[in-house]
mmCIF file of the N, C-alpha and C atoms, coordinates in Angstrom:
data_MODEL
# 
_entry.id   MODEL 
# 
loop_
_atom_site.group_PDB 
_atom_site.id 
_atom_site.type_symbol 
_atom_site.label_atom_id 
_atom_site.label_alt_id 
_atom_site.label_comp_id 
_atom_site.label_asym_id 
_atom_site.label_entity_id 
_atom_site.label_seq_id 
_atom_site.pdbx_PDB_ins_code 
_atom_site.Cartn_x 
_atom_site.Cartn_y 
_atom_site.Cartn_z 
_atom_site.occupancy 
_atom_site.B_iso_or_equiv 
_atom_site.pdbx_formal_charge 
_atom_site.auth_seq_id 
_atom_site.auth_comp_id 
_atom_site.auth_asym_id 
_atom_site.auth_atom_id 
_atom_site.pdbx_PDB_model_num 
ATOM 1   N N  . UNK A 1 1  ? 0.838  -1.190 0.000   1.00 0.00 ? 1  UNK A N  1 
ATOM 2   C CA . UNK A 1 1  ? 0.000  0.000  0.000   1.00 0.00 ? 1  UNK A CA 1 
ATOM 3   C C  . UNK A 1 1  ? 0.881  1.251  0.000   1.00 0.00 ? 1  UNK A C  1 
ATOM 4   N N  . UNK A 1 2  ? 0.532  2.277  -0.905  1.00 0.00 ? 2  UNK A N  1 
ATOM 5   C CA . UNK A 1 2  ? 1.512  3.373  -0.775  1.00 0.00 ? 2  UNK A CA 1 
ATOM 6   C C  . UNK A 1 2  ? 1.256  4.087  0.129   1.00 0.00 ? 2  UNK A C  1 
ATOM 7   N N  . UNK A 1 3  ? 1.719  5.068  0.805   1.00 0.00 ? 3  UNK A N  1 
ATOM 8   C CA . UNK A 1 3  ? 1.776  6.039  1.550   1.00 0.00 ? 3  UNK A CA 1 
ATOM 9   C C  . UNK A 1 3  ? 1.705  7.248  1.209   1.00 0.00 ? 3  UNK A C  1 
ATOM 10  N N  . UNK A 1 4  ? 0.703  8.207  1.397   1.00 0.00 ? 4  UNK A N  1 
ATOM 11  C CA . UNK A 1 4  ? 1.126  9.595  1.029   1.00 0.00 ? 4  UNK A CA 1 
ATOM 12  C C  . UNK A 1 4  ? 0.775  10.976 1.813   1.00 0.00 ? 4  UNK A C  1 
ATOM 13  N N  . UNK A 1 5  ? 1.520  11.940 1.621   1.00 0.00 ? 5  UNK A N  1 
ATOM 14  C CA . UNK A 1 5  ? 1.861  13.099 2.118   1.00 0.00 ? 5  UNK A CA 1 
ATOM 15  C C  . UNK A 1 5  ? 0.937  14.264 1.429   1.00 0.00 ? 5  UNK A C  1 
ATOM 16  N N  . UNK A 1 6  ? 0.682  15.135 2.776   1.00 0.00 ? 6  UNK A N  1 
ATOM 17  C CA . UNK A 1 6  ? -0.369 16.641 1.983   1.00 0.00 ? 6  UNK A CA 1 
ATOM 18  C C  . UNK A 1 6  ? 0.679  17.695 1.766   1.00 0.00 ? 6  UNK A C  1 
ATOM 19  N N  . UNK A 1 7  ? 0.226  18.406 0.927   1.00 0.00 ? 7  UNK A N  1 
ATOM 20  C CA . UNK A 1 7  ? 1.580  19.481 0.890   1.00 0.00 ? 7  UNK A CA 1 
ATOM 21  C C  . UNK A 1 7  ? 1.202  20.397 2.265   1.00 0.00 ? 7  UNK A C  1 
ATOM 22  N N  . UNK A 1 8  ? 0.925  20.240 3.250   1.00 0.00 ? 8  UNK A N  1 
ATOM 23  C CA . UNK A 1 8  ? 0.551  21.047 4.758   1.00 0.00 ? 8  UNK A CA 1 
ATOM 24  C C  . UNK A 1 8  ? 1.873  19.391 5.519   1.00 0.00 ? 8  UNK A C  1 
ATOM 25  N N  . UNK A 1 9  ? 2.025  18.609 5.163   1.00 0.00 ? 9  UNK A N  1 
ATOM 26  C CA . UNK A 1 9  ? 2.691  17.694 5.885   1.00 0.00 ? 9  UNK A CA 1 
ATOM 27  C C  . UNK A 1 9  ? 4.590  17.762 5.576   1.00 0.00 ? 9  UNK A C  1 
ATOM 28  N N  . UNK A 1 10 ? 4.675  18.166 4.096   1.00 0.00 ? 10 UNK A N  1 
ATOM 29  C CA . UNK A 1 10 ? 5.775  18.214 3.190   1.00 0.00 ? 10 UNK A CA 1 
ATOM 30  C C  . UNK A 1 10 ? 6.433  19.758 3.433   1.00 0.00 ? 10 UNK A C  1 
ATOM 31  N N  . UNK A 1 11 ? 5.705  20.454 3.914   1.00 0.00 ? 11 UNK A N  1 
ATOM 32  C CA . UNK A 1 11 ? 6.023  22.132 4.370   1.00 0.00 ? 11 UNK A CA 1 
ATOM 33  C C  . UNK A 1 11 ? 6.506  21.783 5.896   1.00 0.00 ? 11 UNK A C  1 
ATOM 34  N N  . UNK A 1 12 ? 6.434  21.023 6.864   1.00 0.00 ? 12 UNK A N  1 
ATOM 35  C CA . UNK A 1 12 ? 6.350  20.415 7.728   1.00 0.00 ? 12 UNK A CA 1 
ATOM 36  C C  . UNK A 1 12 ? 7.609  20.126 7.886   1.00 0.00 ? 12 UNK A C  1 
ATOM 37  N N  . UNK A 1 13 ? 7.628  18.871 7.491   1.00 0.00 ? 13 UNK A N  1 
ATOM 38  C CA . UNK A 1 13 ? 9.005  17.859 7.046   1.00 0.00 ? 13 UNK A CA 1 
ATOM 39  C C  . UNK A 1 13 ? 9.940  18.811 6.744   1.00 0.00 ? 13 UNK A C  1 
ATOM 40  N N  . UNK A 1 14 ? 10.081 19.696 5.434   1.00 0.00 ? 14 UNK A N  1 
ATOM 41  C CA . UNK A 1 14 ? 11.389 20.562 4.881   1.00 0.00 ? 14 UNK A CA 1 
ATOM 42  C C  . UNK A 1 14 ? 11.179 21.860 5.475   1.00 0.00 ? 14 UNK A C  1 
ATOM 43  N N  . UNK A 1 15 ? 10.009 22.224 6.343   1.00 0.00 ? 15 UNK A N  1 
ATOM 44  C CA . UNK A 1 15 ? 10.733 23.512 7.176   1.00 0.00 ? 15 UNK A CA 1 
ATOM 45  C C  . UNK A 1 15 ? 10.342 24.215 6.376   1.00 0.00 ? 15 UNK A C  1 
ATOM 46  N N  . UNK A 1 16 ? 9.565  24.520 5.395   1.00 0.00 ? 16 UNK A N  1 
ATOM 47  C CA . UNK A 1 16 ? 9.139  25.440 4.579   1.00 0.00 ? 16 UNK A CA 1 
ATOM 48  C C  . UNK A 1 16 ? 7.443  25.844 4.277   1.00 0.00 ? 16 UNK A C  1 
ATOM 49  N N  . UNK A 1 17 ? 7.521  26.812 3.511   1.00 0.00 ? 17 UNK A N  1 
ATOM 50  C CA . UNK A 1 17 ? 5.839  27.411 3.550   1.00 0.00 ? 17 UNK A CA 1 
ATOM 51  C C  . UNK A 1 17 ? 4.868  26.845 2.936   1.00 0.00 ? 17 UNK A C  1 
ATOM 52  N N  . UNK A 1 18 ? 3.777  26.764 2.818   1.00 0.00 ? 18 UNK A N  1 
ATOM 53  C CA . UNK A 1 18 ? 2.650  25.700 2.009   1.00 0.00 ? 18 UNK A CA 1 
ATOM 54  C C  . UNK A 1 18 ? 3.055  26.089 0.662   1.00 0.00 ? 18 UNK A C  1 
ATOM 55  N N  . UNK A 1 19 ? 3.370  27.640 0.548   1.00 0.00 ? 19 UNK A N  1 
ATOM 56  C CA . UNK A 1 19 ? 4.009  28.022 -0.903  1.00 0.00 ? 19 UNK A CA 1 
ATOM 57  C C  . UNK A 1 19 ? 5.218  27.899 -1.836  1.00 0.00 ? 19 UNK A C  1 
ATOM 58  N N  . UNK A 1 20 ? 5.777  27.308 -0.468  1.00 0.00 ? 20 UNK A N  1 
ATOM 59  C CA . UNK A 1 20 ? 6.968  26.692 -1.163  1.00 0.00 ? 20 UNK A CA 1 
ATOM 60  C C  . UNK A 1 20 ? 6.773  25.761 -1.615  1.00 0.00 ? 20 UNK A C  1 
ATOM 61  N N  . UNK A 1 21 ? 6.468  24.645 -1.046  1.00 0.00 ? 21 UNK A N  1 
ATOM 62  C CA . UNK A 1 21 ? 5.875  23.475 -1.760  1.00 0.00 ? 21 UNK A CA 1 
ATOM 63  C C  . UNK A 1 21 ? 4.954  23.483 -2.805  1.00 0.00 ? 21 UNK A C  1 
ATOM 64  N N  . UNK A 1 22 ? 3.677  24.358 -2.985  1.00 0.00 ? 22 UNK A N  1 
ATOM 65  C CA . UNK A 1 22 ? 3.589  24.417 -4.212  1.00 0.00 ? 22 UNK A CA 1 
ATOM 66  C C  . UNK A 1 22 ? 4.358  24.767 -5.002  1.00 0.00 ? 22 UNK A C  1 
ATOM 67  N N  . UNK A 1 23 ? 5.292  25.578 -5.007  1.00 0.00 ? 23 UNK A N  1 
ATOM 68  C CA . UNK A 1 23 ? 6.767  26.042 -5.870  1.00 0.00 ? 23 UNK A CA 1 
ATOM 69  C C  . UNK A 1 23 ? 7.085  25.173 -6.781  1.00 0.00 ? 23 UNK A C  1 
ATOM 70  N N  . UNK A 1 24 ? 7.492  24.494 -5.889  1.00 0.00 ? 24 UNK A N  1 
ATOM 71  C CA . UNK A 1 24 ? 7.997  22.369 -6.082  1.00 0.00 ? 24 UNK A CA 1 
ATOM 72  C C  . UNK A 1 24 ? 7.617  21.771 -7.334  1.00 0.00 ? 24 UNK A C  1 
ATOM 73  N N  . UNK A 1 25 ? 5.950  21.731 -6.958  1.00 0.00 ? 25 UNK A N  1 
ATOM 74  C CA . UNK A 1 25 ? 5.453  20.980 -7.550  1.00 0.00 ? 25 UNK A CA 1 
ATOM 75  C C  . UNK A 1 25 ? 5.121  21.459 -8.802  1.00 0.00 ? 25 UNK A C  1 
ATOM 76  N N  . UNK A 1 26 ? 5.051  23.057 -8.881  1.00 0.00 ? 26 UNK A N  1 
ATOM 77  C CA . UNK A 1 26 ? 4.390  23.293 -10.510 1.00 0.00 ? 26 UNK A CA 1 
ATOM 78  C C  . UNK A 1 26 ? 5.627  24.107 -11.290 1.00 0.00 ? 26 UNK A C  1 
ATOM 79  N N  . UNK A 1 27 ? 6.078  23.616 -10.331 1.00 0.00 ? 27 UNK A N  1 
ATOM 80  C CA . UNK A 1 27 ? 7.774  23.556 -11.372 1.00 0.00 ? 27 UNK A CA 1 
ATOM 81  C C  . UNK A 1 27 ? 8.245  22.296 -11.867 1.00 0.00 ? 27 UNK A C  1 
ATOM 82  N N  . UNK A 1 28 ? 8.034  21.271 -11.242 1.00 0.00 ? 28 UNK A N  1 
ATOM 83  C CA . UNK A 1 28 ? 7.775  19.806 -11.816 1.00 0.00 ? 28 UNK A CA 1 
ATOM 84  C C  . UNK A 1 28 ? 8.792  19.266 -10.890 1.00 0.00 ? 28 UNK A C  1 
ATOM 85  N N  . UNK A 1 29 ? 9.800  19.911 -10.154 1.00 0.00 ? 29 UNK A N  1 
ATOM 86  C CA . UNK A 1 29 ? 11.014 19.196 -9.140  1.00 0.00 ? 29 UNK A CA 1 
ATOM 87  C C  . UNK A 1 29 ? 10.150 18.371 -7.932  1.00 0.00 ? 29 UNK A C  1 
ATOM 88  N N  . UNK A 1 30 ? 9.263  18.883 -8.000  1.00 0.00 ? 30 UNK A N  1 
ATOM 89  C CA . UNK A 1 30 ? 8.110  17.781 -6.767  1.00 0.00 ? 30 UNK A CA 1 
ATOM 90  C C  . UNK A 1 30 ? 7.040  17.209 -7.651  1.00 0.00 ? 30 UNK A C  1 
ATOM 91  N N  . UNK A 1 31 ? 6.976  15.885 -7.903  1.00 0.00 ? 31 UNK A N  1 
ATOM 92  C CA . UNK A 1 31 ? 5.664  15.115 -8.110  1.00 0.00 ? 31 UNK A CA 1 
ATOM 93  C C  . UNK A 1 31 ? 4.621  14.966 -7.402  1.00 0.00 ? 31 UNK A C  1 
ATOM 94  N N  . UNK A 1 32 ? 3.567  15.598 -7.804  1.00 0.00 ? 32 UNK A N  1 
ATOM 95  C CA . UNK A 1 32 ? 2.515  15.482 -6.786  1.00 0.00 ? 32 UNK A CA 1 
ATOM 96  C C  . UNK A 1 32 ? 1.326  14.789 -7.703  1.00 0.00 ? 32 UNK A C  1 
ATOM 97  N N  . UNK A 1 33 ? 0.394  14.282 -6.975  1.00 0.00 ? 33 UNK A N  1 
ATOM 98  C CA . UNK A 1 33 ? -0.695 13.775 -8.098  1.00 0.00 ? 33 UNK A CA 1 
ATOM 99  C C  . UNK A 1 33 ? -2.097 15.227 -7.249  1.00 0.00 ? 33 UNK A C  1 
ATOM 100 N N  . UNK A 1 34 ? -2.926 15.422 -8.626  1.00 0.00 ? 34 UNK A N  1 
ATOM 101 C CA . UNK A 1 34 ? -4.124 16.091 -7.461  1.00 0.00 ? 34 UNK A CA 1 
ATOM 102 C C  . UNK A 1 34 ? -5.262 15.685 -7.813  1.00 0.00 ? 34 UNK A C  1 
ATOM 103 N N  . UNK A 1 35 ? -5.574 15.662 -6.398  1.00 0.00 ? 35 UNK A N  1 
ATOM 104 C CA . UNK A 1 35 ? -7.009 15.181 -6.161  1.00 0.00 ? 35 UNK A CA 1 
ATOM 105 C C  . UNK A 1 35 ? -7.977 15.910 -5.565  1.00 0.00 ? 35 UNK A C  1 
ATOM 106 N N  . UNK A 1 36 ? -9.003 15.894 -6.810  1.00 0.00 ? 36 UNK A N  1 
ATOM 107 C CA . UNK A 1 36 ? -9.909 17.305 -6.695  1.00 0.00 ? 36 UNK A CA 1 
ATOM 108 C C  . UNK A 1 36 ? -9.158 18.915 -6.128  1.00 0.00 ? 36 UNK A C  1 
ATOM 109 N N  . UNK A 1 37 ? -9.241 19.188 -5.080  1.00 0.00 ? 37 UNK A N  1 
ATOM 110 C CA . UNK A 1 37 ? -8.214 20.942 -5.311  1.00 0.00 ? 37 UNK A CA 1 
ATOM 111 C C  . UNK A 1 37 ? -7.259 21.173 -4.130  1.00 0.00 ? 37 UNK A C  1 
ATOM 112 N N  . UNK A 1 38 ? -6.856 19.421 -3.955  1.00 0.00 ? 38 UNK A N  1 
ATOM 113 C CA . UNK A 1 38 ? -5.607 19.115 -3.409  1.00 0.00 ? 38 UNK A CA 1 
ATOM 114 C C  . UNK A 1 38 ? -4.595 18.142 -3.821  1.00 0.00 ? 38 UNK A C  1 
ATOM 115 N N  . UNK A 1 39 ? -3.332 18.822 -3.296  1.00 0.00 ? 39 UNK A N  1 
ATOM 116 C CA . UNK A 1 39 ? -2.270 17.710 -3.918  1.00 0.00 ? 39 UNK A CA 1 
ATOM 117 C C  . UNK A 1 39 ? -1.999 16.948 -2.917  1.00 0.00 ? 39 UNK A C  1 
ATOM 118 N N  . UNK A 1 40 ? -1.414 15.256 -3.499  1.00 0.00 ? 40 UNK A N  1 
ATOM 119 C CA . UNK A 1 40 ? -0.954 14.714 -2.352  1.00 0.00 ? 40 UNK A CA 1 
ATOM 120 C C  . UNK A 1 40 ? 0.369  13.762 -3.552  1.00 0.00 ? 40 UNK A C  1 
ATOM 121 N N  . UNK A 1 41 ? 1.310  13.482 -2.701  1.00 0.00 ? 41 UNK A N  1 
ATOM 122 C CA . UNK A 1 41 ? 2.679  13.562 -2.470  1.00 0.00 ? 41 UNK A CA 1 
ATOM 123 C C  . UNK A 1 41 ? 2.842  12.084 -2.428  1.00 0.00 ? 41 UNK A C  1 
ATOM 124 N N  . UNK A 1 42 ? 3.225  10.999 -3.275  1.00 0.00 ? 42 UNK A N  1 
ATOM 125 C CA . UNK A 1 42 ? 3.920  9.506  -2.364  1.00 0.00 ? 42 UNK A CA 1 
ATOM 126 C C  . UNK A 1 42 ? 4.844  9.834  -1.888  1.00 0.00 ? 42 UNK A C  1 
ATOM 127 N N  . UNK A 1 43 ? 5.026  8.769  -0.864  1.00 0.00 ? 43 UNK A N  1 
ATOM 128 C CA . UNK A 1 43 ? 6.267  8.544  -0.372  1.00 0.00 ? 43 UNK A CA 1 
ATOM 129 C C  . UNK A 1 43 ? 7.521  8.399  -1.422  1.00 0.00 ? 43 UNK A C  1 
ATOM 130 N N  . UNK A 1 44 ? 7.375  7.563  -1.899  1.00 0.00 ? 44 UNK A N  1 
ATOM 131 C CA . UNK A 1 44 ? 8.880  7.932  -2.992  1.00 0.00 ? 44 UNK A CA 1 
ATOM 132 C C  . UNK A 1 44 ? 8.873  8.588  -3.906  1.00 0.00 ? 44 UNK A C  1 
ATOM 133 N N  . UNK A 1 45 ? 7.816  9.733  -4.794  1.00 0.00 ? 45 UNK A N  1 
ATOM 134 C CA . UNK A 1 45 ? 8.230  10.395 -5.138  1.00 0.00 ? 45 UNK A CA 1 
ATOM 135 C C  . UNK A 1 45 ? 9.099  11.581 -4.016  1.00 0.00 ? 45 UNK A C  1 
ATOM 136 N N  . UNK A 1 46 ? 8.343  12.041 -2.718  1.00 0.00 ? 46 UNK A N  1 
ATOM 137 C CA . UNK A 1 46 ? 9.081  12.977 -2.215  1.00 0.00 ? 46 UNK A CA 1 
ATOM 138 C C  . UNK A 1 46 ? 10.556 11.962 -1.426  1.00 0.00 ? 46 UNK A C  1 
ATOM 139 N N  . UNK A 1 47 ? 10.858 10.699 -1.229  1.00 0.00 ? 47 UNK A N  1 
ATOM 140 C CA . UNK A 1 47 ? 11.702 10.406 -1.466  1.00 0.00 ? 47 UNK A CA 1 
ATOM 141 C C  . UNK A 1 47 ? 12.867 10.968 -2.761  1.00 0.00 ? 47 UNK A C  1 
ATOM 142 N N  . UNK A 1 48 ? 12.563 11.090 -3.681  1.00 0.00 ? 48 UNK A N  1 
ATOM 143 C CA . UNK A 1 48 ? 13.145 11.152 -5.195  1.00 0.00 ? 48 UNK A CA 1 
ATOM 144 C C  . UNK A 1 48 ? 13.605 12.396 -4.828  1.00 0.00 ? 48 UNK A C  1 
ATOM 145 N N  . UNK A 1 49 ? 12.424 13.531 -4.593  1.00 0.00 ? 49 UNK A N  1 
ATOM 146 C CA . UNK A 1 49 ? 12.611 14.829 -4.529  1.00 0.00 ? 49 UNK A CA 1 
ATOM 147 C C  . UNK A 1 49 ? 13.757 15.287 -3.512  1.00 0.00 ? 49 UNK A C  1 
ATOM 148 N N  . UNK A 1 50 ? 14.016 14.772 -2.220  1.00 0.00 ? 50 UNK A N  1 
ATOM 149 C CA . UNK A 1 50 ? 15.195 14.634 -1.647  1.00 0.00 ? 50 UNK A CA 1 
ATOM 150 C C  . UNK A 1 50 ? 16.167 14.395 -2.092  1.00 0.00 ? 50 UNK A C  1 
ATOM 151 N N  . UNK A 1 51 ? 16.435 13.417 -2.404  1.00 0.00 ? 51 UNK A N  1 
ATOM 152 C CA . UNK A 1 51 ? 17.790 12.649 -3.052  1.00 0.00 ? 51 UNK A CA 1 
ATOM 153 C C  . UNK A 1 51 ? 18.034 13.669 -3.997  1.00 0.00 ? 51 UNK A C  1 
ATOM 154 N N  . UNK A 1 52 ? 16.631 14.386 -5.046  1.00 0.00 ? 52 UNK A N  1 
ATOM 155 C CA . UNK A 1 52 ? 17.566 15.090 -6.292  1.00 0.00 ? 52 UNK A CA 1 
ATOM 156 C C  . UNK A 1 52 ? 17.719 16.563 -5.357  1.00 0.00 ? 52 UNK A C  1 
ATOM 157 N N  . UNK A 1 53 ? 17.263 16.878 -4.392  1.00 0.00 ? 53 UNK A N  1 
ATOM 158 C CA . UNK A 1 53 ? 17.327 18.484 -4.202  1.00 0.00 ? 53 UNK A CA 1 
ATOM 159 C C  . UNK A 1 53 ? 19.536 18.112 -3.831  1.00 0.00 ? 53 UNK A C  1 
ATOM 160 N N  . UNK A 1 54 ? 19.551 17.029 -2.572  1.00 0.00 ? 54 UNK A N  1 
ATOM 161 C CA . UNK A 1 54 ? 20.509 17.367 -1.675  1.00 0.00 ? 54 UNK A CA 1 
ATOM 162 C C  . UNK A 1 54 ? 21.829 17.400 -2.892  1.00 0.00 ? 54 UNK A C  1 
ATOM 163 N N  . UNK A 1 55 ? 21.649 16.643 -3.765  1.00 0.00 ? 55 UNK A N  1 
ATOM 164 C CA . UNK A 1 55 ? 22.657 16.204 -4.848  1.00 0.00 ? 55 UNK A CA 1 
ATOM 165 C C  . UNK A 1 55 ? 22.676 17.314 -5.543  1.00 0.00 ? 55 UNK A C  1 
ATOM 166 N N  . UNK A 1 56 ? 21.253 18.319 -5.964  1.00 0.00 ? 56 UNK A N  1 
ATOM 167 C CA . UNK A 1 56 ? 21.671 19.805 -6.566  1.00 0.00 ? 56 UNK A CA 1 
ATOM 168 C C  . UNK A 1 56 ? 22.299 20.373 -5.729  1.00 0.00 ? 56 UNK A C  1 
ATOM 169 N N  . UNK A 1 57 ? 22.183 20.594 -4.345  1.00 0.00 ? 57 UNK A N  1 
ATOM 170 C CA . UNK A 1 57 ? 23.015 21.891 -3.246  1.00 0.00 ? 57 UNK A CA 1 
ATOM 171 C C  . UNK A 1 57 ? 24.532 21.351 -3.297  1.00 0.00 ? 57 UNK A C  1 
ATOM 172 N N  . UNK A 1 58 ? 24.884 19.762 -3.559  1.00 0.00 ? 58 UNK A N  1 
ATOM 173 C CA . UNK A 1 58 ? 26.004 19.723 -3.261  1.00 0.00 ? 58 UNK A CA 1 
ATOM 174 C C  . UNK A 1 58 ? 26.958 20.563 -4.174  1.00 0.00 ? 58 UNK A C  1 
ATOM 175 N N  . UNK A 1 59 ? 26.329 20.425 -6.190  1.00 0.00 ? 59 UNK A N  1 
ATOM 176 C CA . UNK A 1 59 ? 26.806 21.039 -6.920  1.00 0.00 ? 59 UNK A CA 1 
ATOM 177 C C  . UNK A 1 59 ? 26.628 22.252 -7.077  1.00 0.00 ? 59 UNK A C  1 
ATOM 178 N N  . UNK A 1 60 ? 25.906 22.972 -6.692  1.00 0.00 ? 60 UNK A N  1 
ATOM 179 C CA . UNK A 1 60 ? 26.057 24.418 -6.629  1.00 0.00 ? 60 UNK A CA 1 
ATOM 180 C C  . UNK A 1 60 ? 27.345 25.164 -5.353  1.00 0.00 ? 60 UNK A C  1 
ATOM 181 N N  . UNK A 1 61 ? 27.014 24.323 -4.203  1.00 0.00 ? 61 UNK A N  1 
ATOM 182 C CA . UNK A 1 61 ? 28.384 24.547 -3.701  1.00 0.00 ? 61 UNK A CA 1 
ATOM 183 C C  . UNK A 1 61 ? 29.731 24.068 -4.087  1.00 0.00 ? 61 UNK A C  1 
ATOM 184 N N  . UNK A 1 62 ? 29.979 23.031 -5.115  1.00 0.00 ? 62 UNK A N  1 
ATOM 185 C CA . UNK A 1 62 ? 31.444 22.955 -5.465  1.00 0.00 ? 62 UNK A CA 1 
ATOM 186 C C  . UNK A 1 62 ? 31.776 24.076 -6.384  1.00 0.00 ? 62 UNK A C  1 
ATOM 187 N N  . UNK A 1 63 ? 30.459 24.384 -7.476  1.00 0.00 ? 63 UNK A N  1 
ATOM 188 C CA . UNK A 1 63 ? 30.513 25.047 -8.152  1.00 0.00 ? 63 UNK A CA 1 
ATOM 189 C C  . UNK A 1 63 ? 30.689 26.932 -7.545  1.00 0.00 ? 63 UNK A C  1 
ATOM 190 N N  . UNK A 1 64 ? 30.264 27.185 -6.800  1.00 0.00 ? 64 UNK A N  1 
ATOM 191 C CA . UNK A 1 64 ? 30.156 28.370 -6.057  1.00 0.00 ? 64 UNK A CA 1 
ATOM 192 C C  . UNK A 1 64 ? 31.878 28.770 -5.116  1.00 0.00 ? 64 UNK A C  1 
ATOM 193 N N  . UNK A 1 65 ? 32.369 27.533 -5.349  1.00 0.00 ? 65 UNK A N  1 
ATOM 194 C CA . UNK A 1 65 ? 34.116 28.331 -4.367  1.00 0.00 ? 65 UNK A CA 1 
ATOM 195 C C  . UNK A 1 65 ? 34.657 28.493 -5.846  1.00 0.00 ? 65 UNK A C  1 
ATOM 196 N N  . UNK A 1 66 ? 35.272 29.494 -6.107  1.00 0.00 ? 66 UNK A N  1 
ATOM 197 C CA . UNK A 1 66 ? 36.163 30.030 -6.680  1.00 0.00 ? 66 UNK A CA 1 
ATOM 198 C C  . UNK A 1 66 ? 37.785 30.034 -5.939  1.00 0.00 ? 66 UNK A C  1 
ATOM 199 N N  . UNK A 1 67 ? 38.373 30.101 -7.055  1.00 0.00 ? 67 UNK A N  1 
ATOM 200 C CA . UNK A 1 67 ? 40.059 30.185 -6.258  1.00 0.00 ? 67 UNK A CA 1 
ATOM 201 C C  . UNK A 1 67 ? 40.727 31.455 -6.704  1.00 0.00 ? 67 UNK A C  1 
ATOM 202 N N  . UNK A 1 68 ? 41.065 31.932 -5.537  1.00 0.00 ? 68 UNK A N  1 
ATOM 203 C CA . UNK A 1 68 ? 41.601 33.195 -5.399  1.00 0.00 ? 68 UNK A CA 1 
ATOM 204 C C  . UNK A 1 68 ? 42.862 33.148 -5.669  1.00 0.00 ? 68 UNK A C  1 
ATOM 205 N N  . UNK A 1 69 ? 43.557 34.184 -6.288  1.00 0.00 ? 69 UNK A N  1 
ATOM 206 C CA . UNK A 1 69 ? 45.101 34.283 -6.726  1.00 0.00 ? 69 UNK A CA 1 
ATOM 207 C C  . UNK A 1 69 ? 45.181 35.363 -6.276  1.00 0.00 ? 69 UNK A C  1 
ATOM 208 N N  . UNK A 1 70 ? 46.150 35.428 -5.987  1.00 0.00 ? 70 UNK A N  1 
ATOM 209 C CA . UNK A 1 70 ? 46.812 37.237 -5.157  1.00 0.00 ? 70 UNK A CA 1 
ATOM 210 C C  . UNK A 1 70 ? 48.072 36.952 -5.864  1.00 0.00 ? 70 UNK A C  1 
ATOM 211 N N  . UNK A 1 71 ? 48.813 38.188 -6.984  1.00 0.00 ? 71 UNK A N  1 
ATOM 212 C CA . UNK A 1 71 ? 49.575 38.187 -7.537  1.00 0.00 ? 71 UNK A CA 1 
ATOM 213 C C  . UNK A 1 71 ? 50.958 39.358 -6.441  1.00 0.00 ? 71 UNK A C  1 
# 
C-alpha cells in the first residue's frame, strides 16, 4: 500500500511554507498527483525529490568556491 503526504505535511518535514511546496510541484522538481483541489505527495516520489534536491546543493556549492590568486 503506498503512503502519502499533503503538501501542509511536506512544508512540515522541509521547514518550509505551504508556498513553497507548491513552488515544487508546478515547477515539476516535486511530483505530486491532485485530487480534486488538493495535492498529495507519495512517499517515494518525495523520497526522489530529496535525493535530487541534496545532490543539486552539493553542486552548486562545489561550483560556487572560486580560487583566489593574489599576484
Amino acid at each position: 500500500m503506498k503512503e502519502f503526504f499533503s503538501v501542509e505535511e511536506i512544508a512540515k518535514l522541509l521547514k518550509i511554507s505551504h508556498s513553497g511546496v507548491l513552488y515544487h510541484i508546478k515547477t515539476g522538481r516535486l511530483k505530486a498527483t491532485r485530487v480534486g483541489k488538493i495535492y498529495i505527495i507519495s512517499k517515494e516520489d518525495f523520497g526522489d525529490f530529496l535525493k535530487h534536491h541534496r545532490e543539486t546543493k552539493k553542486k552548486v556549492k562545489k561550483s560556487a568556491q572560486t580560487k583566489l590568486k593574489f599576484d
